[in-house]
N, C-alpha and C positions, 0 to 999 in steps of 0.2 A: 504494500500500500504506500502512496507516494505521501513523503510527511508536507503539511501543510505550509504555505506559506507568512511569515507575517514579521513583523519590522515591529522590535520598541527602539523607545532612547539607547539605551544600554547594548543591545544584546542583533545581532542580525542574525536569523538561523530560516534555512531551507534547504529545499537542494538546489534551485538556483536563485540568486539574487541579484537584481540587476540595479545598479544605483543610478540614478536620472541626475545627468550635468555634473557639474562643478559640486564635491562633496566639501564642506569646512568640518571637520571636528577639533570641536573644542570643550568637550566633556566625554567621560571612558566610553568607548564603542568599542564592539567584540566582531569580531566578521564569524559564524563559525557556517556557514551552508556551505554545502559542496564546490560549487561553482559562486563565483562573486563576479560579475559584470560591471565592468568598471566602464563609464562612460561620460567622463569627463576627470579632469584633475581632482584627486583627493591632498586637501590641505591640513595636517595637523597643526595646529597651532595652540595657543595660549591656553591651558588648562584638558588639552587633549590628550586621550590615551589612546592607540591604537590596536587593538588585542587581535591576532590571528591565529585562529587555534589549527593545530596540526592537520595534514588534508587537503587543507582549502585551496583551492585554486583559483588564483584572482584571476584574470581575463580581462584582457584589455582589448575595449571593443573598437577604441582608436589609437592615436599619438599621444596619450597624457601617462600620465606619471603620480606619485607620490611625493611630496614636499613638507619638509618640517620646517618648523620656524619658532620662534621665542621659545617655550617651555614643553612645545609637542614633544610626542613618544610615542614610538613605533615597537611593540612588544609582534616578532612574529619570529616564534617559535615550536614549528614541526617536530620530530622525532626522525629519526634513522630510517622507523618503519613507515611512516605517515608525512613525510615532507609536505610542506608548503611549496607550492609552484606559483610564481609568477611568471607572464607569460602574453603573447600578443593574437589575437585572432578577431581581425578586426569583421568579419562575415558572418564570425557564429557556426562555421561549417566542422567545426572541431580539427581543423589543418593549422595549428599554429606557426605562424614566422613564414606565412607564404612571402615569396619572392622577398626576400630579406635583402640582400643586394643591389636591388633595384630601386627606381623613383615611386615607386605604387607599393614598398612594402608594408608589410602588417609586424608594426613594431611599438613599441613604449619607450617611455622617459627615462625609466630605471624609477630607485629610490633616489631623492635630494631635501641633503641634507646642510642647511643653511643658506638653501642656493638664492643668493641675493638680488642676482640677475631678474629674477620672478617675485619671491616673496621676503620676508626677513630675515635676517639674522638667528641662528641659535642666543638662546641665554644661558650666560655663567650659571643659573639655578638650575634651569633643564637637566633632569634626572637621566637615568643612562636609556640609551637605544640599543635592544638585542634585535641581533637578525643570526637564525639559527635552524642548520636541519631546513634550507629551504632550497629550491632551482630556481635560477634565475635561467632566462630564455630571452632573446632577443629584445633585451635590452638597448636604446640605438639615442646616443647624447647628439644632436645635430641642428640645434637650436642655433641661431643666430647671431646670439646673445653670448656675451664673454664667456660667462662657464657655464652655457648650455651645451659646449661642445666638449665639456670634459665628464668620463666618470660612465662606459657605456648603461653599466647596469646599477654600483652605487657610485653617490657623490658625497665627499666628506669634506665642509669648509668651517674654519674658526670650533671646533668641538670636536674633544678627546672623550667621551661618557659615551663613547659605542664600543660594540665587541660582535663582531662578523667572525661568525666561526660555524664550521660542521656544512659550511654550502658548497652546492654544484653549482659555478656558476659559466656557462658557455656558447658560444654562440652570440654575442652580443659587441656591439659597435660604437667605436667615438669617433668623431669627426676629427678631436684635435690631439688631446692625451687623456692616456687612462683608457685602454678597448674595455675592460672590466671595471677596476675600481679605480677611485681618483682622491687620494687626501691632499690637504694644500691647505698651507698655513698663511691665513696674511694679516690679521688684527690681534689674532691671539695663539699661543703655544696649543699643538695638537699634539695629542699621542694616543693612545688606543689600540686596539688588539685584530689584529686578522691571526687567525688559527684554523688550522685545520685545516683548509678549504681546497677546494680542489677548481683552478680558473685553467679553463681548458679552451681554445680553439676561437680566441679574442682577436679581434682586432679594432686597430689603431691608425689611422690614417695620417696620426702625426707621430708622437712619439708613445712611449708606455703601451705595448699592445696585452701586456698583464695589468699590472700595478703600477700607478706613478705617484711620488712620494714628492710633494712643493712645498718648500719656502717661498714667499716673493715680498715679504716686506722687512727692512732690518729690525733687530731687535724680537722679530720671531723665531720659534723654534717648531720644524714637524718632525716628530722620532715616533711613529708607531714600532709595535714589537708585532714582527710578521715571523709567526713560527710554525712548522707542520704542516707546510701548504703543500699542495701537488702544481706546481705552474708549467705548463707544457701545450705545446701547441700551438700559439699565440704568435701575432703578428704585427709589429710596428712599422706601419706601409713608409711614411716620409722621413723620420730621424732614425732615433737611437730607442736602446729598452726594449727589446723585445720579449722578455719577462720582467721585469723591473724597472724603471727608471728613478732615478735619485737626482735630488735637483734641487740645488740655491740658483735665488734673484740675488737678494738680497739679504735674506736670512741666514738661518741653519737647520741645516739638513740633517740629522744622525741618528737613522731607524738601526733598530738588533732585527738581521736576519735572519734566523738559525732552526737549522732541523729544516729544510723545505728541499721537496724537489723539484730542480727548474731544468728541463729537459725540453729538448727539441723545437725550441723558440725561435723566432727570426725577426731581427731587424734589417732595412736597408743600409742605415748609418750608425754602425758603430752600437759595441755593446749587448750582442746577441742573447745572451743571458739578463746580465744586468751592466746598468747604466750609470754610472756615477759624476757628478758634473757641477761643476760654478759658470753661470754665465755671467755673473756682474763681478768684478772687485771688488773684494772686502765680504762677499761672502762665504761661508763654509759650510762646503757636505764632505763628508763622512761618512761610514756605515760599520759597524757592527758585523761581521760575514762569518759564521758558526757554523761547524757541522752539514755545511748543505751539501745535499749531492747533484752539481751541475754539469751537465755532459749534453753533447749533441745540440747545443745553439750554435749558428750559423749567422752571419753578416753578408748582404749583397755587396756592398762598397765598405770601406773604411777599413779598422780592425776591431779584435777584441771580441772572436766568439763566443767567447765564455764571459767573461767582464771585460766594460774598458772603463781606465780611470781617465777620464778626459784630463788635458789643461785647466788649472786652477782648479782643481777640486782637490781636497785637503787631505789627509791619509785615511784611508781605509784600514780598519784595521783585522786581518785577518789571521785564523786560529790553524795551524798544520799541524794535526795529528802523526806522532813520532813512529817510526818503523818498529812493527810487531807490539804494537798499543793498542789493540780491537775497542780495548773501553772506553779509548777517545772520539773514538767515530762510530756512534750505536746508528747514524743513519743506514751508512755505509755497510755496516755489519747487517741490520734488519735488511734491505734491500738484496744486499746477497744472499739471505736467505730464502728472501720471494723470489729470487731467481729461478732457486735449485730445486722450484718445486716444478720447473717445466726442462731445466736443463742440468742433472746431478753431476755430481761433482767427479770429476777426470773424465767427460765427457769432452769431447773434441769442437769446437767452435765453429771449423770448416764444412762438418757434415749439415752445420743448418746454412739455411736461405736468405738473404735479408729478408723475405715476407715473412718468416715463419720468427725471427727478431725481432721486427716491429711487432708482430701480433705479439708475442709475449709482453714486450715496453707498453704494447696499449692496453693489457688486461691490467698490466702491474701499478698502471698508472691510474687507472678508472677503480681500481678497489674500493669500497667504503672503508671512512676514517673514523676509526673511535677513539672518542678521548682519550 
């Protein structure tokens, strides 16, 4: 029997629910029905909670997005078995992210978070934003507007009180930086947590086809701790970062990397892995580089497949694990032991295909990550 439909203040539950225009919340709402049809921008703001319970699948019926601003909060957390999906179909014909590359595609805003371009500012009060155990899908930043073109799927400006951890996020697009996530500090110091997550098969039309980490005013600082991620596949069409990019204007840059795998990434310029860089005098990035295990990024022009530390960017500082030390590198250790469940050990490496190596790199890399 199909459960009923019906809408309070508080609480939205059915099996589909479809929201008309421009949503403002600015007191607790629950999304929990199956399907949620989104059809116009939803705005959290000043006194808003945003609760999405495990399951749900937002749908987004056109080009809008999700926007925090003053004291919003966005609680959308899924479980392992029950993900939250968000995602673009703008027909209703249940084919999501048709023609995605194209001028007519069916795509979203992502999540934006401070994005000033549109709405306000976060506040220093604003309690934390969890995003968690959720898929992000065609995601596509291409807005007009300064940082409407950064951040394809999340956007993080001026606010450290998030924590992006346990997501698929893939298949999603920026115009400028950031194909996946986009932090970027310019009024106040950002730090915050990405974990776990697995950003796969991104791109970037300008730089950061994974993650891009900004300073751009002095006297700021962005250092999130990115740990445990799977970064692989992703693409930085016009600069650098093709998993990473790290970047002073004017600021400082100095995120802890560690425990991540960034695997098979490409930029055009420089930095194939990851990107480290000052573009202004007098500023400083840095980074933190721990235990990751980077292999197979690729550069079209420039150098630096694996990292490049540009001109004027400050030291990196990185951790090398000593010969016949297994305890210093548990990534390295764990991963070789996901190896050896498709390829045992004094097995000869010649007798396999590259297809039948890439298939194993792409089961080992698409695994679920548990805390």
């Amino acid at each position: 029997m199909m459960k009923k439909s019906f809408f309070l203040v508080s609480l939205i539950f059915a099996t589909c629910v479809s929201l008309n225009a421009q949503m403002t919340i600015n007191s607790p709402q629950t999304f929990s029905a199956d399907t949620v049809d989104v059809t116009g921008d939803i705005i959290i703001t000043d006194g808003g909670v945003l609760t999405i319970d495990p399951g749900v699948v937002v749908r987004f019926r056109g080009d809008y997005g999700i926007y925090l601003e003053g004291t919003g909060r966005l609680l959308a957390e899924g479980t392992e078995a029950d993900p939250i999906r968000f995602d673009a179909d703008h027909d209703g014909d249940g084919i999501f992210g048709e023609d995605f590359n194209t001028l007519s595609a069916e795509e979203w805003k992502g999540i934006r978070i401070g994005d000033t371009d549109v709405f306000g500012p976060m506040s220093a009060s604003a309690d934390s934003t969890i995003i968690s155990n959720a898929h992000f899908y065609h995601g596509k930043a291409d807005n007009a507007e300064t940082y409407g073109r950064y951040g394809g799927a999340i956007y993080v400006r001026d606010f450290s009180k998030y924590r992006i951890s346990d997501n698929r996020l893939e298949t999603n697009h920026a115009d400028h930086n950031g194909g996946t996530i986009c932090i970027r500090a310019d009024t106040v110091d950002v730090f915050g947590l990405l974990r776990n997550n697995q950003i796969l098969n991104n791109v970037s039309d300008g730089s950061a086809g994974g993650v891009g980490v900004y300073s751009r005013e002095a006297g700021v600082e962005c250092s999130p701790l990115i740990s445990g991620n799977t970064i692989s596949d992703n693409f930085a069409g016009d600069q650098s970062g093709g998993g990473i990019e790290i970047e002073s204007f004017y600021g400082l840059t100095n995120p802890i990397i560690v425990n991540n795998v960034i695997t098979d990434n490409t930029a055009t310029y420089g930095g194939g892995g990851i990107c480290i860089s000052s573009r202004i005098g007098g500023s400083v990035t840095t980074a933190i580089i721990k235990n990751n295990l980077i292999a197979n990024n690729n550069v079209v022009n420039y150098g630096g497949g694996g990292i490049l530390i540009s001109s004027g960017a400050g030291l990196a500082e990185f951790f090398f694990a000593h010969p016949y030390s297994s305890w210093e590198r548990g990534l390295s250790e764990y991963t070789n032991k996901l190896v050896r469940q498709y390829i045992p050990k004094k097995s000869i490496f010649n007798q396999y295909c590259d297809n039948e190596i890439k298939e194993i790199q792409h089961k080992i890399n698409r695994r679920p990550i548990k805390n």
